[in-house]
C-alpha positions in Angstrom: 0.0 0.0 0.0 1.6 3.5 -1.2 2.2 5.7 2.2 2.5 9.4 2.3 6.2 10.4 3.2 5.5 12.9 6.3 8.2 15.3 7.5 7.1 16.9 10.9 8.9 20.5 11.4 8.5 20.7 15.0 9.0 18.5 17.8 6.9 20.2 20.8 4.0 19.4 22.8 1.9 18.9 19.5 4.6 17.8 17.4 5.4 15.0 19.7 1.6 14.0 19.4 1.6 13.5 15.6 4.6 11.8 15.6 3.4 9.7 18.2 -0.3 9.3 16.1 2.3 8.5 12.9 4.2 5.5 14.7 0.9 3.9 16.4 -0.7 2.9 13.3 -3.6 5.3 13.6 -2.7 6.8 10.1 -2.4 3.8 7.8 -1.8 6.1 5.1 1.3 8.1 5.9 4.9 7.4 7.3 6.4 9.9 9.1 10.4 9.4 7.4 11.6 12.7 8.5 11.7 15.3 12.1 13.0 18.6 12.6 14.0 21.1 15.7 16.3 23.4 16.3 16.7 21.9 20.2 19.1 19.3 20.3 17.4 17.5 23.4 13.7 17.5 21.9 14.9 16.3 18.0 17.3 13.3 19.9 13.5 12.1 21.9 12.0 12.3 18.2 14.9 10.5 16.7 14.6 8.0 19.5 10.9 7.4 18.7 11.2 7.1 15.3 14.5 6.2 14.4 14.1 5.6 11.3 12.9 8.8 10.6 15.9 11.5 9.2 16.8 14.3 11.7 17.4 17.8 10.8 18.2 21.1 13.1 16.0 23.2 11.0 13.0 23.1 9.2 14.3 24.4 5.8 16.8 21.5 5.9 13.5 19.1 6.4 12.1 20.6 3.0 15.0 20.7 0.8 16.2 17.1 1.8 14.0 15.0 -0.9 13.2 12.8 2.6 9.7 13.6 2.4 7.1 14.5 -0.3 4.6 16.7 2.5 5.4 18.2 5.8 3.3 18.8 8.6 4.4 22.2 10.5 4.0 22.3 14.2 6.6 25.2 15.1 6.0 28.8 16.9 3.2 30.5 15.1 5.6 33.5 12.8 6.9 30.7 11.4 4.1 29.0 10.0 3.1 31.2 6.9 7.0 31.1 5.8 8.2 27.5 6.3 4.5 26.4 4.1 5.2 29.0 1.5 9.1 27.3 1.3 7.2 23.8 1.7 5.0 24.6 -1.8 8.1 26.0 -3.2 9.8 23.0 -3.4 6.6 20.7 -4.4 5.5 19.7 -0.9 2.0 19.3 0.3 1.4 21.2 3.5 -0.4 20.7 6.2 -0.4 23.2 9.1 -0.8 23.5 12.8 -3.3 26.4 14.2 -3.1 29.0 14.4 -2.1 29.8 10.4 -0.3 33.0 11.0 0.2 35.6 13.3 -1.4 38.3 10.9 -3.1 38.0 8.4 -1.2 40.2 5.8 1.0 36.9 6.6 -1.5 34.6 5.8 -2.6 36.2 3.0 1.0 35.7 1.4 0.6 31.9 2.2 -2.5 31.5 0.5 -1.2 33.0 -2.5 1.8 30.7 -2.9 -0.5 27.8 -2.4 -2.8 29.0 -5.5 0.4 28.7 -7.5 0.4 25.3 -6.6 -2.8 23.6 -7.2 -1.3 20.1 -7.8 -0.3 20.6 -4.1 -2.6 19.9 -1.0 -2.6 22.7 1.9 -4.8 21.4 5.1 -5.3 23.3 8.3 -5.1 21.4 11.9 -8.5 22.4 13.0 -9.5 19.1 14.8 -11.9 20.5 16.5 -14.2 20.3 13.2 -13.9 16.5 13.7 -16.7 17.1 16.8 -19.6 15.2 16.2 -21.2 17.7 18.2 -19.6 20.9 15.9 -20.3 18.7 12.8 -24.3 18.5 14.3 -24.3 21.8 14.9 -23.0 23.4 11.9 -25.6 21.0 9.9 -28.7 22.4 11.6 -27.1 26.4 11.8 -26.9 25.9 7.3 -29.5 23.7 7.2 -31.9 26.4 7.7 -34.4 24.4 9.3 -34.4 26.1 12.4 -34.7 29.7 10.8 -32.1 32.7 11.0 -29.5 33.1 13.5 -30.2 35.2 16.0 -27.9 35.2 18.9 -24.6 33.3 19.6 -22.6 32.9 22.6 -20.0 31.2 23.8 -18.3 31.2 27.0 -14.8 29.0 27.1 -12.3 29.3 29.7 -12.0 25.5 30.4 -7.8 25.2 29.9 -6.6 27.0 33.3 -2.7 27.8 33.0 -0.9 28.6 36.1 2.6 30.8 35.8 4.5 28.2 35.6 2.9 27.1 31.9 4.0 30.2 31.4 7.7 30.5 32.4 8.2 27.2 31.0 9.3 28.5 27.8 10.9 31.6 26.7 8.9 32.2 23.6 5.5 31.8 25.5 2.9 34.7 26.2 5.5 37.1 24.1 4.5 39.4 21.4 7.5 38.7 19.6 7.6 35.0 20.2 3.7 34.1 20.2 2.9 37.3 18.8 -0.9 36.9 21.5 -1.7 35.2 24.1 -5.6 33.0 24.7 -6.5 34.0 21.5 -3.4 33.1 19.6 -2.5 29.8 21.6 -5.7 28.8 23.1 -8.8 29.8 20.8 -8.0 29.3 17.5 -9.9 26.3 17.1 -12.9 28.2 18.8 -13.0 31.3 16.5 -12.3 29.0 13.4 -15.4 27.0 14.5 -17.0 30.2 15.2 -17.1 31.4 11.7 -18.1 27.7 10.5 -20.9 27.4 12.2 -21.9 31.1 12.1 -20.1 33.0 9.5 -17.9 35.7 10.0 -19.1 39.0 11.5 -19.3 42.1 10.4 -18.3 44.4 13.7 -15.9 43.2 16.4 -15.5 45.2 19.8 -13.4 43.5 22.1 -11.5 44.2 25.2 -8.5 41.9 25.7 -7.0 42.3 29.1 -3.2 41.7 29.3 -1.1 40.4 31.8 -4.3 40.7 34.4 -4.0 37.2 36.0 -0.4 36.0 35.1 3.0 37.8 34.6 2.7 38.0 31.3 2.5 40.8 28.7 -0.1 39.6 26.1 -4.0 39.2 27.0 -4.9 36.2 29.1 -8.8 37.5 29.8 -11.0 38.5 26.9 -14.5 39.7 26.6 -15.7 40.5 22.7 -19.0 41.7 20.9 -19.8 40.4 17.7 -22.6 41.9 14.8 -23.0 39.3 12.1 -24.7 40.2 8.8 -28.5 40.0 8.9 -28.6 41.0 13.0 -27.3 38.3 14.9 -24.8 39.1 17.4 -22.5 37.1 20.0 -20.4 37.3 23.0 -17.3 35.6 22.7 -15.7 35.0 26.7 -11.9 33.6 26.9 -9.5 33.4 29.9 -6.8 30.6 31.4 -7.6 32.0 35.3 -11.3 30.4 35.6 -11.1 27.4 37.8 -13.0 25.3 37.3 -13.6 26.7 33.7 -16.5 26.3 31.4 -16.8 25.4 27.7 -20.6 26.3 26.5 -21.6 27.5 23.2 -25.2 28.5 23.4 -27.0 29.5 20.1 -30.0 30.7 19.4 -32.2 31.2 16.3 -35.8 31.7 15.4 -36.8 28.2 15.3 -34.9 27.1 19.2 -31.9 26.8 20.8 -29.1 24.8 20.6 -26.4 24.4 23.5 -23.5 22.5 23.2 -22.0 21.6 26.8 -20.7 18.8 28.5 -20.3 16.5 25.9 -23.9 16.7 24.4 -25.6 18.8 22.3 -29.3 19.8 23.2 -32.1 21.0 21.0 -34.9 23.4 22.7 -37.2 23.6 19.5 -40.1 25.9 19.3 -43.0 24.8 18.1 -43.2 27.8 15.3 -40.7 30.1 14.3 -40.4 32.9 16.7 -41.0 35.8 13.9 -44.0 34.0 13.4 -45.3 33.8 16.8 -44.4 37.4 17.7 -46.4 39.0 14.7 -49.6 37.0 15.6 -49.9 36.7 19.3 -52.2 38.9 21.0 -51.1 38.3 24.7 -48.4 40.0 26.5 -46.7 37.3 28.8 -47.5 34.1 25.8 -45.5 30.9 26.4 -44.2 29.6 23.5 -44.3 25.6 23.1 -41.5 23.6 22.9 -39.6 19.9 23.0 -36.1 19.5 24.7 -34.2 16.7 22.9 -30.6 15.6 23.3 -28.9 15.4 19.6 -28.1 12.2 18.1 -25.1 12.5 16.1 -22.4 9.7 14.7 -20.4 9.6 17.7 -17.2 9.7 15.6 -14.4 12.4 16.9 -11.2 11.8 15.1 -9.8 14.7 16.0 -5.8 15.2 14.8 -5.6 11.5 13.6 -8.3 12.2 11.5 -7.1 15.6 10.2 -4.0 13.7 9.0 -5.7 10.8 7.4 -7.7 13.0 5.6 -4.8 15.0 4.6 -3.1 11.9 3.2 -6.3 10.6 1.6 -6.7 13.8 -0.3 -3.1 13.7 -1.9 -3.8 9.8 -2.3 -7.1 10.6 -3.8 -7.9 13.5 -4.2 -10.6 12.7 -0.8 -12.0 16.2 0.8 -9.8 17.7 3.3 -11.1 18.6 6.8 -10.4 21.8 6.5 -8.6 23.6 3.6 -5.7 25.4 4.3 -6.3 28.7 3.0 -9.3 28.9 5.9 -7.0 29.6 8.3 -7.4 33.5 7.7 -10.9 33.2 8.5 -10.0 32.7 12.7 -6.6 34.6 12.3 -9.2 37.7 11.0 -11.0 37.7 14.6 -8.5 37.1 16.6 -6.4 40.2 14.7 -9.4 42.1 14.9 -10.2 41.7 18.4 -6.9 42.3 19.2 -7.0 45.9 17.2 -10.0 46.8 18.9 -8.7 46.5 22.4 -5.7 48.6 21.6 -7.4 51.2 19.6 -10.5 51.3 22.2 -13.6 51.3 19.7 -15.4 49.1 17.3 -13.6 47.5 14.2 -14.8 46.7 10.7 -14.4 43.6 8.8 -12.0 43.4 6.7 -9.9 45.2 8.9 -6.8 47.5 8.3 -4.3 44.6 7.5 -1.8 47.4 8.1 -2.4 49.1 11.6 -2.7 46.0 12.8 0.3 45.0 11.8 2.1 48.7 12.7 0.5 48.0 16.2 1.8 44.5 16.6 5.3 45.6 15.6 5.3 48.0 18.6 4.0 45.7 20.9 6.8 43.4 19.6 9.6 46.0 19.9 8.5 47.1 23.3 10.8 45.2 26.2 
């Protein structure tokens, strides 16, 4: 059976977990023949693992060495857009670890490079759209049977970090090494789920507060109002200090109310369509019937295994991806954007200014 040759640039926390997903036979369809990282100690543990596998010091050695016909990067997040843009240069597929970029002007440039290569696959890690209960969700949102979207929320602060997660690398929780903090580390999976189940907004105000629980200087404690097109809006609620923390994502439309918490997703469904009921009702306090059901759904959660099969399946046989690569700006865009509203203190547009943000981030970055 033909395997995918997999290069890994990046031997981390989540680098070690796709190597580790690559040797237990949970991807049939790809070998991991290649590892790189610039720390000795962490590129001699993947060595060890997979010793079969080459070893380089830096990622651009991993892509020129002809070891590996796709790489999968799982580095610090500035270096995302340049190593894929490298990868495609030199006829790699790509497959990319959240978040996509720091910036988007970034990401924009990767996307680009991947149009000129349309032999070439280009995934997104966004495991998180594996969820049965993201996948139900999203169906019934598009599916339009429960009418309009009118109200989204979603409060998730359920990955407390202490300090020490914090001092225990020199690049964390750094504008120059992270380039954000929750949103940039912790969230992107959120806000890219955000937008695929409820399409981007149109209006962001946010208020990112940095450095308030921990000794750090990016934002661990954020607080954001969205306006979507049509007149639905949201409140998006991040931190790493809640403990115990909460993960529930609460929408509502004209036709019920979905909540997705605690590993189940629960359908309040109205009887009629709320519109409806409000233009002909002639009493002031009316209740408005409804069922409470829990949603069945396929059960099946594949998360990063399954990103990666699909990934291999795709350059295999041309099988749908996950999530394409070039959706990646999609998150990036409200992170960025609620990040530019906090500093500048007022609402922000989408599309925002690609530049300011940038000219903003720089200073943050240059500011020790």
């Amino acid at each position: 059976m033909r395997k995918v040759r997999l290069g890994i640039i990046g031997a981390g926390n989540i680098g070690t977990r796709h190597i580790e997903h690559l040797l237990s036979g949970r991807v049939p369809e790809a070998e991991l023949t290649a590892v790189a990282d610039r720390d000795p100690e962490k590129r001699l543990l993947a060595k060890k693992a997979a010793a079969e596998a080459a070893a380089f010091e830096e990622g651009e050695g991993l892509i020129r060495s002809g070891e590996c016909e796709a790489v999968l990067i799982a580095v610090p997040h500035y270096q995302h857009p340049e190593l894929a843009v490298s990868a495609f240069r030199h006829g790699l597929h790509v497959l990319c670890e959240k978040p996509a970029g720091v910036y988007t002007k970034q990401v924009r440039e990767m996307n680009a490079e991947a149009e000129h290569h349309p032999e070439l696959t280009f995934g997104m890690m966004f495991n998180q759209r594996t969820d049965c209960l993201y996948r139900k969700a999203r169906e019934l949102v598009s599916g339009g049977g429960l009418g309009k979207l009118k109200r989204m929320n979603w409060i998730v602060t359920d990955w407390y970090r202490p300090q020490y997660y914090y001092d225990s690398g020199g690049w964390r929780a750094t504008w120059d090494g992270e380039g954000g903090g929750v949103l940039l580390n912790q969230c992107p999976h959120n806000l890219d789920l955000l937008q695929w189940i409820c399409g981007m907004p149109e209006r962001v105000r946010a208020f990112c507060h940095e450095g308030k629980w921990h000794d750090i200087e990016v934002e661990d404690d954020v607080t954001a109002y969205l306006e979507f097109p049509g007149g639905a809006t949201g409140v998006f609620v991040t931190s790493t200090a809640d403990a115990p923390g909460t993960n529930r994502l609460e929408l509502t439309l004209e036709g019920g109310k979905l909540v997705c918490e605690g590993g189940k997703l629960t359908l309040w469904r109205l009887a009629e369509n709320e519109r409806d009921f409000n233009r002909k009702v002639r009493e002031s306090f009316p209740s408005l019937p409804h069922t409470v059901e829990e949603v069945e759904t396929d059960g099946l959660n594949p998360q990063h295994a399954g990103v990666i099969n699909a990934f291999a399946a795709n350059i295999l046989r041309g099988e749908p991806l996950v999530a394409h690569g070039s959706e990646g700006l999609y998150g990036l865009t409200l992170s960025n954007a609620m990040h530019l509203s906090s500093w500048l203190e007022q609402t922000v547009d989408l599309p925002l200014d690609e530049d300011l943000f940038l000219d903003m981030l720089d200073r943050k970055r240059k500011r020790k």
